[in-house]
C-alpha positions in Angstrom: 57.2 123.9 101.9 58.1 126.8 99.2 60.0 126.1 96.4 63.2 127.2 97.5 63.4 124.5 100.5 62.3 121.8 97.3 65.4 122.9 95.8 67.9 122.4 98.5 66.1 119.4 99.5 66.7 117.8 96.0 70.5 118.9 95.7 71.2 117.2 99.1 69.5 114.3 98.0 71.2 114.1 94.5 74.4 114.8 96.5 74.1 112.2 99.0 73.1 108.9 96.4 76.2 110.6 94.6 78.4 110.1 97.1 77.1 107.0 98.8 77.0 105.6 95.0 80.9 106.7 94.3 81.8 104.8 97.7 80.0 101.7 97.1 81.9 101.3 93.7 85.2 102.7 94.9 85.7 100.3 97.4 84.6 102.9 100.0 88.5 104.3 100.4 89.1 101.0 102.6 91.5 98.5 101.2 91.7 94.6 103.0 94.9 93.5 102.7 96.1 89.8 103.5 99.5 89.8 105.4 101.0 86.2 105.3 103.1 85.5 107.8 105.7 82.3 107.8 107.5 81.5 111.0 106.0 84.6 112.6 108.0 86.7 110.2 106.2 89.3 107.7 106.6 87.4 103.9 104.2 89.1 102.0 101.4 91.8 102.4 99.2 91.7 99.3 95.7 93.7 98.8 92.9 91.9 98.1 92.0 93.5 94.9 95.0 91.9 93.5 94.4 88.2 92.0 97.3 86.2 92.6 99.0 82.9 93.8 101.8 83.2 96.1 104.3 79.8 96.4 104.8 79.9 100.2 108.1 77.5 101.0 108.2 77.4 105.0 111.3 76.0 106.9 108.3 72.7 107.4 106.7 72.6 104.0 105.2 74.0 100.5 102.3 76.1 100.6 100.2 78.5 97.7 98.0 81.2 99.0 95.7 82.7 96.6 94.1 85.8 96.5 91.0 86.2 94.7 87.2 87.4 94.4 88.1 90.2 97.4 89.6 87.1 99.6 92.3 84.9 100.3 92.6 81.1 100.8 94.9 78.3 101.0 94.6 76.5 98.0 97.8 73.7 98.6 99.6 72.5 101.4 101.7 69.5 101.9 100.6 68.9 105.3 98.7 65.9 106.8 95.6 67.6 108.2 94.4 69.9 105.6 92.6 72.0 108.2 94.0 75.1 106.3 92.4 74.4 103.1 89.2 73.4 104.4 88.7 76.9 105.9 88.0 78.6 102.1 88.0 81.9 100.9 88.2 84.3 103.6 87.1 87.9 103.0 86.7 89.9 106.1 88.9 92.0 108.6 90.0 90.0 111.2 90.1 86.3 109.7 92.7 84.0 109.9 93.8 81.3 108.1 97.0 79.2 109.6 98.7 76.2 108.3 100.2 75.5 111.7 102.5 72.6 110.8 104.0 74.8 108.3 103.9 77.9 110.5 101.8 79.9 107.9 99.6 82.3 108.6 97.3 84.6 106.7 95.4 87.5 108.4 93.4 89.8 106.9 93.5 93.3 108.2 91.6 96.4 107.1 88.2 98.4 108.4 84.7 97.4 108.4 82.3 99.1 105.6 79.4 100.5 106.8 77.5 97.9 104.9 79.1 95.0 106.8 77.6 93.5 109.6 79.6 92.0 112.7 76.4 89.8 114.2 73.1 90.1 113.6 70.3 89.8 116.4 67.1 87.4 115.5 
């Protein structure tokens, strides 16, 4: 290998843990975003970098959704089962929280990262 073909080597190198690194950090361009639904109609789309607590009141009940740490859960609802708050923080495209006697939903919608993993194989 001369010298030269070091060189070039090297720059794409650099280049590439430049780039990869700048991603990583940056969120990679992709931006999850938790769209709460109540009654099937669109109340609120928030991103997940935002850290906040929404007061839901559905036609059926009293709900806060909050968005934190890259994910949203349901942290209060006034209904009888609780099935809603027992599902935690979610934090990946695709996952749904629903409070279905109060007819609110939270999805969260975006693009998997190259880093994420959708199964893994043992």
């Amino acid at each position: 290998m001369k010298k030269s073909d070091a060189a070039i080597y090297l720059i794409v190198l650099i280049a590439a843990v430049g780039l990869l690194t700048f991603l990583r950090y940056s969120g990679g361009g992709q931006a999850l975003t938790a769209r709460i639904y109540v009654a099937g109609e669109l109340f609120e789309s928030v991103n997940l970098r935002d850290n906040t607590q929404l007061q839901i009141q559905s036609p059926l009940g009293h709900n806060i959704v909050e968005i934190e740490d890259g994910g949203a859960r349901m942290l209060l609802a006034d209904c009888r089962s609780q099935d809603c708050i027992r599902m935690g923080l979610i934090t990946r495209p695709g996952q749904v929280i629903a409070c279905l006697p109060n007819r609110v939903v939270i999805r969260l919608e975006g693009t998997v990262g190259e880093d994420d993993f959708d199964a893994f194989a043992g």
